[in-house]
N, C-alpha and C positions, 0 to 999 in steps of 0.2 A: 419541597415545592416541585410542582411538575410543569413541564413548559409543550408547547403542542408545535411541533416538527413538522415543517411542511415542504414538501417539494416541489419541483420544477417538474411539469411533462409536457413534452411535446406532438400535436397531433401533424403527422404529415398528410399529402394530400394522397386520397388510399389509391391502391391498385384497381383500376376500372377492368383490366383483364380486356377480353376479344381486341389485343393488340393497339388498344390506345396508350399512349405515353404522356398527354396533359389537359390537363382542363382549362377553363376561363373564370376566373371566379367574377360570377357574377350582381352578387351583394353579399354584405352583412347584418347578421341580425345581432351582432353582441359587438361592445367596446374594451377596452382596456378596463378594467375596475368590475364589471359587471360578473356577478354570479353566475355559473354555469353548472346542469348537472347531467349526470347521466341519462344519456338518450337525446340533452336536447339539439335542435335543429342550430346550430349555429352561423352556417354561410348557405347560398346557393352555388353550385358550381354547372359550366355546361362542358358538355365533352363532344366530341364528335358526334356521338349516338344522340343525346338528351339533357336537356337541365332537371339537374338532381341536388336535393337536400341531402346536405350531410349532419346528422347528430354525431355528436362530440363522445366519446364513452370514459369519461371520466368525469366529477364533480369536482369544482375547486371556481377558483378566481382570476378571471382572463387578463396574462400578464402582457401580452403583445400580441399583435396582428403583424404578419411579416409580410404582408402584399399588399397592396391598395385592391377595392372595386376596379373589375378591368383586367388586372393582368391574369398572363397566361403561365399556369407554375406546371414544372414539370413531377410527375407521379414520385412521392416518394420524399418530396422536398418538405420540411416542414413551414406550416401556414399561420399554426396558432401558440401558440404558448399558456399554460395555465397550473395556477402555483393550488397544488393539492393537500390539501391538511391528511398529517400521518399520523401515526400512535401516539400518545399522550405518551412523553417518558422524562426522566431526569435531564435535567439542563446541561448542556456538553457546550465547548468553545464550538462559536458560530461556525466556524473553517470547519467542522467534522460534520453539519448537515447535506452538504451536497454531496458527499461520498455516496454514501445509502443510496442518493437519486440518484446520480451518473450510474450505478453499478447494477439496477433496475431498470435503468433505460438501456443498458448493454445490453441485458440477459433478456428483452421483452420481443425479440423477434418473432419469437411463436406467433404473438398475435398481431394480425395484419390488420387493421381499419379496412373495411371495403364500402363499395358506394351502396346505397339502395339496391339492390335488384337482383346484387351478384352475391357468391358465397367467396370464404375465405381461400385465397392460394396457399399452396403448400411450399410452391416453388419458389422461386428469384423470376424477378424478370427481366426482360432485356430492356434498357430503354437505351433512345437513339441520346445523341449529348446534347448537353445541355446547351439551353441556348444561353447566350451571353447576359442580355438583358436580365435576366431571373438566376444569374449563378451566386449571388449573395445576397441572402434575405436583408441580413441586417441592417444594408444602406436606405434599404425602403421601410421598414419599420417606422422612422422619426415621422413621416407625414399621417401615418394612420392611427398612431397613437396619439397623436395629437388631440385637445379635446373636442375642436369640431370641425366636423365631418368635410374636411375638406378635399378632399379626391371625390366626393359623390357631387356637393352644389359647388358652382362657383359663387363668389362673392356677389353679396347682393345689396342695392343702396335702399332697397323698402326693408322695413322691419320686420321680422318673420316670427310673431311674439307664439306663433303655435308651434312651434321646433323646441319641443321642450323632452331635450334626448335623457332617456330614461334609460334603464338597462333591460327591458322587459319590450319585449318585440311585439311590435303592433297587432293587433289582431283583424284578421281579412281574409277572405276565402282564395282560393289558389287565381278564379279568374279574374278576381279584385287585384289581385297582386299583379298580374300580368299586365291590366290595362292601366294600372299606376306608373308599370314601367315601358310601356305605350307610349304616359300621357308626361316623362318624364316628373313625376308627382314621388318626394320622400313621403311616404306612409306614418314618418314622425310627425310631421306638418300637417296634418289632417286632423279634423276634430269627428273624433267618431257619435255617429249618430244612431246607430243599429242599437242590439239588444247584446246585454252585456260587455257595451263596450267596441262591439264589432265594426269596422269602417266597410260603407255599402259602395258600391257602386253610385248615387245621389252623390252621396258624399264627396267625392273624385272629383264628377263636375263640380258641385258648390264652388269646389276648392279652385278648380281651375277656371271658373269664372271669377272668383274675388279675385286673383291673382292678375287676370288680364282687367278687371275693370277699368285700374285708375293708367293703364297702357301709358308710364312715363317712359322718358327715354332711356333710363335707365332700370327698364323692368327685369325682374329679375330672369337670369336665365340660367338652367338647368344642364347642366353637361355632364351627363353619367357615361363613364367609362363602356357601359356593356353594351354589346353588338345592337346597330341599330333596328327600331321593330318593324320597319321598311324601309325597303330599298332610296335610299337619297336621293332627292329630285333635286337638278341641277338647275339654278336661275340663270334664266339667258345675259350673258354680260357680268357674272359674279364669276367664271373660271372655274377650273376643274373639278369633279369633286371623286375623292379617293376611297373606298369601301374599302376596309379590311376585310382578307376573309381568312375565315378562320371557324373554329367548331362544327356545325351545320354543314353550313357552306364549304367549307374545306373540303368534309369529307365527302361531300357530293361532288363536288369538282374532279376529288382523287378517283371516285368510282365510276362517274364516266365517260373520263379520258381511258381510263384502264378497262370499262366494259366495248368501248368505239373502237380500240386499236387491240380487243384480245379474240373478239367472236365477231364472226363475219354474220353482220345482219344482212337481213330481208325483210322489205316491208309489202304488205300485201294492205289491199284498200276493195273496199265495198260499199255503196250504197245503200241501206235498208229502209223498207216505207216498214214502220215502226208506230202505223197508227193504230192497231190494237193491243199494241203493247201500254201503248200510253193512258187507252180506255180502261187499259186492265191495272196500272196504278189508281186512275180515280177511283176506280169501284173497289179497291183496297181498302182506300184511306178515306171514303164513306160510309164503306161497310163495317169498318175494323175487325175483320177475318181475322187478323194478326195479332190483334190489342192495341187495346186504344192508346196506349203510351207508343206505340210503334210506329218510328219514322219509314213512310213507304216514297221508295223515288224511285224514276227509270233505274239510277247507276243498280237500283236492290234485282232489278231484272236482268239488266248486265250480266252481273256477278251469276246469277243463275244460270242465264246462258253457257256463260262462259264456261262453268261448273258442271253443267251437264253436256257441254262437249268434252272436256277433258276426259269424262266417267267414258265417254264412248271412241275418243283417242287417246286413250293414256301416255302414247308417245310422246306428246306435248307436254309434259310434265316431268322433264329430264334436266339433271346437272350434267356438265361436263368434268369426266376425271382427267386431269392434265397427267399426273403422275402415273394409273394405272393404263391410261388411255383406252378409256372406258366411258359409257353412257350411262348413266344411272337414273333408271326413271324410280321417280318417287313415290314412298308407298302412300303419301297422302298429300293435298295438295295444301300450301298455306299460302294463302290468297292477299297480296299482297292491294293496299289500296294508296296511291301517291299522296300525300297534300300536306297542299300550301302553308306555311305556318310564320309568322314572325321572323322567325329563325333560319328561313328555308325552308326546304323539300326532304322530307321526311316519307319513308314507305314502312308504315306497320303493319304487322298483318295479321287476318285471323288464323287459326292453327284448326286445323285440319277442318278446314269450309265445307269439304265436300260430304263431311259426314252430317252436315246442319240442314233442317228443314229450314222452308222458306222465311217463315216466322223467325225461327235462331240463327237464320241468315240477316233478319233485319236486324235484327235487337245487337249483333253482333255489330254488324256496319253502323250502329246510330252510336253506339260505347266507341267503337274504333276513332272514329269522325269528332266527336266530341273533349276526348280525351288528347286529340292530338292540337285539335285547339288553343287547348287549355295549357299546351306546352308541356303536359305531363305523362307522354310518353314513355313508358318504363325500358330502357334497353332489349331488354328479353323480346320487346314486342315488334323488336324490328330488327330481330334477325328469324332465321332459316327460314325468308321465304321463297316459294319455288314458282310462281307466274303471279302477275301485275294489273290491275287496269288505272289507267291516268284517266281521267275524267277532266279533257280538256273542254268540253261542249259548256262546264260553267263560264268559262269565260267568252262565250262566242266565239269562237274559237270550231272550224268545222272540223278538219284533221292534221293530221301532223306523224312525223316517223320518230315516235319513241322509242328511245337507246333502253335498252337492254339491263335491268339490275344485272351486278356480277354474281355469276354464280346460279342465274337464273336462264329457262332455254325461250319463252316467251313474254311477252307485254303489249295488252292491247287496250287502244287508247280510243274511248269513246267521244264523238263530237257533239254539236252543237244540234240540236230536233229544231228542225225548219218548216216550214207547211210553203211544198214545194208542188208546181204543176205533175203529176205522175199518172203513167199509165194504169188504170183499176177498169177490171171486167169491159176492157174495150172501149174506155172512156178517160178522155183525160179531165182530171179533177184535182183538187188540193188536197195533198198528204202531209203526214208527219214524216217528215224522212231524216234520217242522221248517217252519217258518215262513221264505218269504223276502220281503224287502222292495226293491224297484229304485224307485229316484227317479232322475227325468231332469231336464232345461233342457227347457222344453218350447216353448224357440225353435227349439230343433232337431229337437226327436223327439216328434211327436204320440202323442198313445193309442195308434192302431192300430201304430204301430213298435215303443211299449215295451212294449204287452202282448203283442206275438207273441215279443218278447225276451224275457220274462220266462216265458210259458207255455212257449219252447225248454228253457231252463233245468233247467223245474221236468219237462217230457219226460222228459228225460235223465237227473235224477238218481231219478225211478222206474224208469226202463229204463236203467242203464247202458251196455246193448247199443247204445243208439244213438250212444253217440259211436264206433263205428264203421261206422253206415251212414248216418249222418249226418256225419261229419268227414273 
């Protein structure tokens, strides 16, 4: 008679690399008991860069969750636990199966887990120490193995007969998911209505109108552990209210304080009457020169501007070397675009813009735009880039002196198109006008560089025509 030997393995949370040390886990998609197999997606985690799915690379059956939704584990720690069926062989005293496993999980360092986006390290890495809070899984296990989901809802006095928690993760598309955790909505609680089972956007509301109809005093309320998806608004007469920060916001905070107090800005400011630039987006996006899937907006003539002055000062397209003490302008530019996201301020960017027609300059900025919406950002996409535009003008918003990515020698921050009295062929009349704003390092790029950069710009988007005798 043959008995089937199974082991323990444990997934830690992997090596994010580019110098992060922890994540936030920010859901679960599996419980204690539930089947798991290779590849599948088992938690979200966010890191300073991005919220990233992690698949699990093993098949077995999920023995424990060592952290709640919410917390913050340091790289390396392990998150999950899952008991693996091994070779079929003769029945041994129970005490001699977890030898095999521990001596497996000794020798298994070769292989690192790593997040979406990045490749495997070869090396150790350095991580800072640990924090207190997360230095022992095992005391926080008992509440998330429990069998309902108590760290995600609080307790509720209406009856919730649609939370019927399965092991089999709800089906919804990425930006379903985001505004479920928006509208703080469990995705188990929803009754899906789509095709195949899929829960739509319809749906979410449905839900979150039944939910508020019968408004008792004890309705139910939702407290999910993960970073809130806006900024908390403070009731007058309720007292303080605290944001953590942390992921997103952390790292932006860390970059810049560190970009303010390491490179000596300059900010340079222009007016532009920008009324044929804006004639020249309508007859774009009526004519579909570009295609007709093609999102056409001023920022796409920015970005060209901007694009075709660098082509004609490449000086403004320089890192600073601290260590060789040295300038190094770049052999291409990768164009950085700011936005707003849930999560914070995020800059992704395209790689190498300057090589892209206007067209795969749009199509580029509508994916960029889109994607970072949707919170799925891939790491990669937001690093090495070498100049910025902030497009403060969505928010009415006319200008402002944008700080500097690190690492980066300029950033110019586009305002708000006003139809303002302005002088034309000797007549004052109403224009289109906006306000641009360029801040440089002014270790690398003097006045005379970032003003002939900044008056190329503002050229261009009064004469459209010259980004083609100028590009």
């Amino acid at each position: 008679m043959t008995t089937e030997v199974r082991s323990l393995r444990e997934f830690k949370m992997p090596d994010v690399g580019e110098g992060l040390t922890e994540a936030e886990i920010l859901s679960w998609y599996v419980k204690p008991g539930d089947t798991v197999t290779d590849g599948q997606v088992v938690c979200e985690v966010e890191t300073a860069k991005a919220a990233v799915e992690l698949p699990i690379p093993f098949t077995g059956t999920v023995e424990q969750l060592f952290f709640p939704e919410g917390a913050t584990v340091d790289v390396g720690t392990v998150i999950i636990s899952v008991a693996v069926a091994g070779e079929a062989g003769a029945p041994s005293a129970p005490a001699a199966a977890p030898a095999p496993a521990a001596a497996a999980a000794e020798a298994e360092p070769e292989r690192r887990e790593v997040l979406v986006g990045y490749g495997p390290r070869t090396g150790g890495s350095q991580r800072r120490a640990r924090r207190t809070t997360a230095a022992a899984p095992a005391p926080v296990a008992a509440p998330v193995a429990a069998p309902a989901p108590a760290p995600v809802v609080a307790p509720v006095a209406a009856p919730a007969p649609a939370v019927a928690v399965t092991g089999e993760r709800p089906l919804a598309k990425p930006p379903v998911r985001k505004l479920a955790k928006d509208l703080g909505i469990d995705l188990r609680a929803v009754t899906p209505t789509g095709p195949d089972g899929v829960i739509t956007r319809e749906d979410l509301h449905a839900h979150a109108a039944a939910a508020a109809a019968p408004a008792p005093a004890e309705a139910p309320v939702v407290e999910r552990a993960v970073e809130p998806a806006a900024a908390p608004v403070a009731v007058p007469g309720a007292g303080d209210v605290r944001v953590p920060v942390k992921g997103v916001r952390k790292a932006t905070a860390q970059a810049m304080v560190a970009s303010a107090f390491t490179a000596p800005h300059v900010t340079e400011f222009v007016q532009v009457d920008v009324t044929r630039t804006m004639k020249f987006v309508r007859r774009l996006k009526e004519s579909g020169e570009l295609g007709r899937d093609v999102r056409v907006s001023p920022l796409l003539l920015v970005a060209k501007a901007l694009l075709t002055a660098i082509k004609r000062h490449p000086g403004i397209n320089a890192q600073w070397d601290e260590a060789a003490q040295e300038i190094v302008i770049k052999g291409q530019v990768n164009l950085g675009i700011a936005a707003a996201t849930p999560r914070g301020l995020i800059v992704p960017n395209i790689k190498d813009a300057g090589a892209k027609t206007l067209s795969g300059l749009a199509v580029s900025l509508g994916e960029l735009i889109d994607t970072a919406r949707q919170g799925k950002t891939a790491p990669g996409d937001m690093q090495g880039g070498t100049v910025t535009i902030t497009n403060v003008g969505v928010f009415g918003v006319d200008s402002g002196t944008p700080i500097l990515n690190p690492g980066e020698a300029a950033i110019l921050a586009f305002g708000a198109v006003r139809e303002l009295p302005w002088v034309h062929k000797g007549k004052v009349v109403p224009r289109q006008v906006t306000t641009l704003a360029l801040s440089f390092d002014h270790r690398l790029v003097d006045g005379e560089l970032g003003s002939k950069v900044l008056a190329d710009i503002a050229g261009i988007l009064e004469y459209p025509k010259r980004l083609i005798t100028w590009g």
